[in-house]
C-alpha positions as CSV (number, residue, x, y, z in Angstrom):
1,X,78.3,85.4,85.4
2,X,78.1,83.6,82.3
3,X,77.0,85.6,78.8
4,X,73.5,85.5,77.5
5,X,72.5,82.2,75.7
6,X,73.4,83.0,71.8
7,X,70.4,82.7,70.1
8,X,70.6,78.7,68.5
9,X,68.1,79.5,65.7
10,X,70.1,82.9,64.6
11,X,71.0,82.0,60.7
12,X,74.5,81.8,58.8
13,X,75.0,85.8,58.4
14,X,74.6,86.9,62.4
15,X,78.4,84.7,62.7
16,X,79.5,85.7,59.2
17,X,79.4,89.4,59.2
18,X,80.2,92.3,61.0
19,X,76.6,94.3,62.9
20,X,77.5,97.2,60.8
21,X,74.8,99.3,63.4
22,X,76.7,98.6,66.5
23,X,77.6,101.8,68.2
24,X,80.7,100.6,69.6
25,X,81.6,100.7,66.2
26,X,80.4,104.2,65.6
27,X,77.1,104.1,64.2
28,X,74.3,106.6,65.5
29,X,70.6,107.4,65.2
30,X,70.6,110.4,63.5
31,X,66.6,111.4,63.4
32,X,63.7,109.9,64.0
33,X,59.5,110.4,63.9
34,X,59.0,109.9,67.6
35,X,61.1,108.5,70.5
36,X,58.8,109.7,73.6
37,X,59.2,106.2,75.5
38,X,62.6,104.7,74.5
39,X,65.3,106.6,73.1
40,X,66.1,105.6,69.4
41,X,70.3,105.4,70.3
42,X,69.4,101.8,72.5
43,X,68.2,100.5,69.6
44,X,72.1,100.2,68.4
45,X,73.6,98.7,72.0
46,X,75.5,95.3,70.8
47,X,73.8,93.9,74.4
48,X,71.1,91.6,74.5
49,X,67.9,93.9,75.8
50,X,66.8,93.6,79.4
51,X,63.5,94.0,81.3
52,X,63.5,96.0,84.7
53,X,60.5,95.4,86.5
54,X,59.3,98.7,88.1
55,X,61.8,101.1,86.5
56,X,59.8,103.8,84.8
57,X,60.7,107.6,84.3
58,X,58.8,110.9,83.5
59,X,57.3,109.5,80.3
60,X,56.5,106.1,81.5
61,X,57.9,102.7,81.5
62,X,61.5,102.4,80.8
63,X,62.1,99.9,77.6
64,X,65.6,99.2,76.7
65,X,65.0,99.8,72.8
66,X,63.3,102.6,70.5
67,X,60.0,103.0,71.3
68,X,57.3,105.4,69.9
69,X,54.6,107.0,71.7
70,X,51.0,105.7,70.6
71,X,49.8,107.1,67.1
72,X,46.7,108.8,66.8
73,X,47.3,109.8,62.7
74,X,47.9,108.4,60.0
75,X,51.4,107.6,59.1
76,X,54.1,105.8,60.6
77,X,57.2,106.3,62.7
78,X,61.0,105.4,61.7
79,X,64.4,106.1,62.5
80,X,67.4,107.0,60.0
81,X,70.5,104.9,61.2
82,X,74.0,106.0,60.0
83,X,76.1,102.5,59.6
84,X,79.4,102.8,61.3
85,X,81.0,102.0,58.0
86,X,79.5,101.5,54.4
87,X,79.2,98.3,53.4
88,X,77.4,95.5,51.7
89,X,74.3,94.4,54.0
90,X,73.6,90.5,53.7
91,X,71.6,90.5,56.7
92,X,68.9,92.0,59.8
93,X,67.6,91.3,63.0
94,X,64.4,93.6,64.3
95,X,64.2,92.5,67.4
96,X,61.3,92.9,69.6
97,X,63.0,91.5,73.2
98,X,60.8,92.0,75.8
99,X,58.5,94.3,73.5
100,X,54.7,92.7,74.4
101,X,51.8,94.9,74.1
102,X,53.9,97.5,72.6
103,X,55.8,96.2,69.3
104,X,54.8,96.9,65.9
105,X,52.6,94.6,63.7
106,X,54.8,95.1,61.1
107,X,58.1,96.9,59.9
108,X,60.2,97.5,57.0
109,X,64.2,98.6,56.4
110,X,65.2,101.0,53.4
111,X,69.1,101.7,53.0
112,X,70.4,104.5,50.8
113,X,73.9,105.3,49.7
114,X,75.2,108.8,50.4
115,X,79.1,109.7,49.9
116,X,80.4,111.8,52.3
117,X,77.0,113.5,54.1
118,X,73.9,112.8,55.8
119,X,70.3,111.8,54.1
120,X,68.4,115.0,53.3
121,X,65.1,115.2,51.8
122,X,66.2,114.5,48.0
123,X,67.9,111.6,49.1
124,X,66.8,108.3,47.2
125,X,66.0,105.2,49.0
126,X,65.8,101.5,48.4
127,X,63.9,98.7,49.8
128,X,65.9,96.2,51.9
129,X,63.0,94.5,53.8
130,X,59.5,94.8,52.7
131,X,57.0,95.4,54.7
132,X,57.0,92.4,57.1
133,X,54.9,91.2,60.3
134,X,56.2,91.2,63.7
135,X,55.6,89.2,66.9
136,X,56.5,90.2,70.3
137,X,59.4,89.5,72.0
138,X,61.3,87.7,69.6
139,X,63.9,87.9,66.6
140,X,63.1,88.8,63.0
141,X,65.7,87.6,61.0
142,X,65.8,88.5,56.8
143,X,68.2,87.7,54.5
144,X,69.3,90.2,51.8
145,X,69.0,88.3,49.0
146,X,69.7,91.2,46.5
147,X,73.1,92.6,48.0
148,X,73.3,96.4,48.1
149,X,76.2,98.4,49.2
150,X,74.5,100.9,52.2
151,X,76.0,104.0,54.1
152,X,72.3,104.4,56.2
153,X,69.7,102.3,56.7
154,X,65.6,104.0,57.6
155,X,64.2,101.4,59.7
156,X,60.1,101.5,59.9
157,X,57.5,101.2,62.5
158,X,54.3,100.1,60.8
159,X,52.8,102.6,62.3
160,X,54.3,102.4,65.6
161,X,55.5,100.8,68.4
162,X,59.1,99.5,70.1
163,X,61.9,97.9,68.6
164,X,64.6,96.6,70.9
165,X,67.4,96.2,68.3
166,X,68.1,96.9,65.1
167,X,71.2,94.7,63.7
168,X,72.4,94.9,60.3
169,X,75.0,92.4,59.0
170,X,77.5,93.6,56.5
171,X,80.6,93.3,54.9
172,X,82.4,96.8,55.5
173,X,84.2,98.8,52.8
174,X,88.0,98.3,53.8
175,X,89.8,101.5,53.7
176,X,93.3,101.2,52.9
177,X,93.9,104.7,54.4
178,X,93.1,103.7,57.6
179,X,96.7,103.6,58.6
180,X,98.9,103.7,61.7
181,X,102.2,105.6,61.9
182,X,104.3,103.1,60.4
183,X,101.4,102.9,57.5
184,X,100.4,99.0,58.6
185,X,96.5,98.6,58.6
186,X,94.9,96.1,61.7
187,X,94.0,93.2,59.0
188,X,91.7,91.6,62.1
189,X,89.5,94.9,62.7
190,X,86.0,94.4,62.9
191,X,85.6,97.8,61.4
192,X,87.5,96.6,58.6
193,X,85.6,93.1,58.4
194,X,87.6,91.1,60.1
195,X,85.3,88.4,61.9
196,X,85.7,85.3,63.8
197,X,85.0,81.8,62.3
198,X,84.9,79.5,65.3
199,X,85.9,79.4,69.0
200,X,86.2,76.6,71.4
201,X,84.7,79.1,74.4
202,X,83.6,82.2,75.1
203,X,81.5,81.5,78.3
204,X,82.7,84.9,80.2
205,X,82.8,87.1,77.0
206,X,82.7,86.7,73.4
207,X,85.2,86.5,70.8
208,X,84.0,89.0,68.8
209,X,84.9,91.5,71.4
210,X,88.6,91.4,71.0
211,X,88.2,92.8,67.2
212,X,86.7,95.8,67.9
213,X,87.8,99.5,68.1
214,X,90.0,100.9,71.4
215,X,91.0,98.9,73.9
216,X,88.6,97.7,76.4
217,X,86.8,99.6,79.2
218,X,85.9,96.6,81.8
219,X,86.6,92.6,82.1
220,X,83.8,92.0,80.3
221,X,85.0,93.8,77.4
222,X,87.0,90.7,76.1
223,X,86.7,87.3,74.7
224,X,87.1,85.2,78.7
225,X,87.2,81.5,78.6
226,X,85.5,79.0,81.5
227,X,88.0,77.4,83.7
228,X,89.6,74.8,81.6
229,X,89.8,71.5,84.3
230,X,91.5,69.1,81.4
231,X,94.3,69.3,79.2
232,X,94.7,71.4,75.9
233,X,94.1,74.9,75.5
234,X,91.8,77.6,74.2
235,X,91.6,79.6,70.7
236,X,89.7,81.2,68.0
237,X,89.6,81.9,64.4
238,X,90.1,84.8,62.8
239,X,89.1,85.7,59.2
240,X,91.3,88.7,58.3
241,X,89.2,91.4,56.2
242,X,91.7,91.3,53.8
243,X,94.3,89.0,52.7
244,X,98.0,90.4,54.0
245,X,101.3,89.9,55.5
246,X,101.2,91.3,58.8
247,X,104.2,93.1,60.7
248,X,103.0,94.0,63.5
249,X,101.0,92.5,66.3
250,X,99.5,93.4,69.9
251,X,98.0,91.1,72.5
252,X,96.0,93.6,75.1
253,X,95.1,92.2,78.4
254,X,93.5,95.2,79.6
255,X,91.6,94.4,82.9
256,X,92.3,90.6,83.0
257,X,94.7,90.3,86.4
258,X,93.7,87.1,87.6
259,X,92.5,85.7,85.0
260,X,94.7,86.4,82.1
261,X,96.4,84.0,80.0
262,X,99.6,82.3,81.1
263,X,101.0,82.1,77.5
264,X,99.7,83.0,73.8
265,X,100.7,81.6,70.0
266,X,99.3,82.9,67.0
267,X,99.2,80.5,63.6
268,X,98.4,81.8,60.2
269,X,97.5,80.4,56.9
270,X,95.6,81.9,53.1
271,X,92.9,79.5,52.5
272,X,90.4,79.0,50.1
273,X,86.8,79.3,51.0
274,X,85.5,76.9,53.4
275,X,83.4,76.0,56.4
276,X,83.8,77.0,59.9
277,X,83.7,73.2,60.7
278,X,86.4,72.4,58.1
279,X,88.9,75.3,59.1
280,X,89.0,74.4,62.9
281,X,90.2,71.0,61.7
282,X,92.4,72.6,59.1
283,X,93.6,75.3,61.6
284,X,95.7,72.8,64.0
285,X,98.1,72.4,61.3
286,X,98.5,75.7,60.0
287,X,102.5,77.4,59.8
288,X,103.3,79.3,63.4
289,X,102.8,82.8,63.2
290,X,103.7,83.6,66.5
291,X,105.9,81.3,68.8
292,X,104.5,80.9,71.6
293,X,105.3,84.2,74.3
294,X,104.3,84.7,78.0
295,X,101.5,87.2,78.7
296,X,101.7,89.7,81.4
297,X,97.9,91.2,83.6
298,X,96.2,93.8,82.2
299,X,98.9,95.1,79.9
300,X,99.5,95.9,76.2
301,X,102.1,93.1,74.7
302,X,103.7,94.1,71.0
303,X,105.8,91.5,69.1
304,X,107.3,92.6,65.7
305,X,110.5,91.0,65.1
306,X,109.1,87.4,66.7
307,X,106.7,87.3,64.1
308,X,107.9,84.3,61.5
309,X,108.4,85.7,58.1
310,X,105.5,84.4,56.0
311,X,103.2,84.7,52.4
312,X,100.2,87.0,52.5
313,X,97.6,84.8,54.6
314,X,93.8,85.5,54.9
315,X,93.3,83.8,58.3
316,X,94.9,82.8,61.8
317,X,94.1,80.9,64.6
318,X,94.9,82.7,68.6
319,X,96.1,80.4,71.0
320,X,95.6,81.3,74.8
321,X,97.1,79.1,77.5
322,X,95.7,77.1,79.2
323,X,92.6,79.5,79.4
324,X,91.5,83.2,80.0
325,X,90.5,86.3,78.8
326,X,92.7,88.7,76.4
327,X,90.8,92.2,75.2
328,X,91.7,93.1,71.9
329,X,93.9,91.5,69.6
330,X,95.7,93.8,66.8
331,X,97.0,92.2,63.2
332,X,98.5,95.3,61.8
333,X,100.0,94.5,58.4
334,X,100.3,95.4,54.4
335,X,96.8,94.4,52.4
336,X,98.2,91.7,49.5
């Protein structure tokens, strides 16, 4: 089955940045007002939100989101977010998918900056989204124009209501501590900030996938290509979240059998800043990184000494041929 239709209107900073709420990455719902419908931990799954006709349980309808009983006092409702790693927010989606009669006429998103700990009630927050009017069953997108650096984020409900989604994008803090045993740190990690630029195809599953943490549970855990039916071959681009010379680097096809990649290459280059459009033109000439190797099914390949000796570089471009699906890619290296 093919993915969800990406949302064509979604601005710049969804594809820019890492969704520094995404639980796969670690963030949780710490507290909240009032989750009597929906639990407030759906409101961080990275999947689009469904509708099930006809599912309800004890308390009512299920809703795949955070939803608030109906308020009959003055106030509102919100939910305190921990971000699965502190970081610059230049973006967020409230999304109110499949939220009719039940979404809030309005919300607003506070972020605060605690070191080490949780919010408490002393804790000083800031305004990332004024108060702003919602729709049903749509996305709310708002740029941060005034960049703040965020370890939480108190999200709203004006006064109450469900929210499918919450999505902030972010640049996380890289941590140069965050080491394996031979000291290298993954350069592509998406809890680093590595991100992808541009991919010819991600019909099965989406690029993004293949930078994030552990390897991956399912088939659809991956970045999966269509069935290519002409010449060439797939890739994507990777922006490294920080320049570096990387010694180290793993090609997982974790529960791809049939379906994996005959062969892979990896190319590399430190460019200036550009636009998607003009790297994927730029990327076909870039130095090899990575001759081309064969790839095995569902199975962990690590290539060190084939990696060509090379200057620190800030992006690379993954090869898979013809076509396929590969679940996490690893670019361990030294930060320039």
């Amino acid at each position: 089955m093919a993915l969800p239709a990406i949302d064509p209107d979604a601005p710049e900073f969804t594809r820019r940045h890492v969704n520094l709420a995404d639980a796969r990455l670690g963030a949780q719902a710490l507290a909240c007002s009032d989750d009597f419908f929906a639990a407030m931990q759906r409101m961080l799954n990275p999947e689009p939100a469904v509708f099930i006709p006809g599912k309800y349980d004890s308390n009512g309808k299920w809703m795949d989101g955070w939803e608030s009983r109906r308020k009959r006092v003055s106030g509102h409702d919100w939910c305190i977010v921990r971000l699965a790693r502190p970081g610059r927010i230049h973006g967020i989606d409230l999304d109110t998918s499949h939220f009719t009669g039940n979404y809030p006429p309005a919300a607003s998103v506070e972020g605060c900056c605690v070191a080490d700990d949780d919010p408490d009630a002393d804790t000083v927050w800031f305004e990332l989204v004024a108060a702003t009017d919602l729709g049903g069953d749509a996305h709310h997108y708002h740029a941060i124009t005034q960049i703040r650096f965020c370890t939480h984020v108190r999200v709203n409900l004006l006064p109450d209501g469900g929210l499918a989604r919450l999505r902030v994008y972010g640049t996380p803090q890289f941590d140069h501590t965050a080491t394996d045993a031979a000291g290298l740190v993954d350069l592509a990690s998406a809890l680093q900030g590595g991100t992808i630029v541009a991919t010819n195809n991600q019909h099965f599953g989406l690029a993004s996938n293949l930078l994030l943490p552990g390897r991956g549970s399912h088939m659809g855990d991956g970045w999966e290509t269509r069935r290519r039916r002409e010449p060439g071959n797939d890739w994507c681009l990777i922006a490294l979240a920080h320049p570096g010379i990387i010694e180290a680097i793993e090609v997982d096809t974790g529960h791809f059998k049939g379906n994996y990649p005959d062969r892979c290459s990896i190319q590399g280059a430190a460019v200036p800043a550009s636009t998607p459009e003009s790297l994927i033109t730029q990327s076909m000439f870039w130095p090899t990184l990575l001759p081309e190797h064969a790839l095995q099914a569902d199975h962990q390949h690590f290539f060190g000494s084939e990696i060509v000796q090379h200057q620190p570089i800030t992006h690379v471009r993954f090869n898979i041929f013809p076509d396929g699906g590969v679940s996490r890619l690893r670019l361990r290296g030294w930060p320039a």
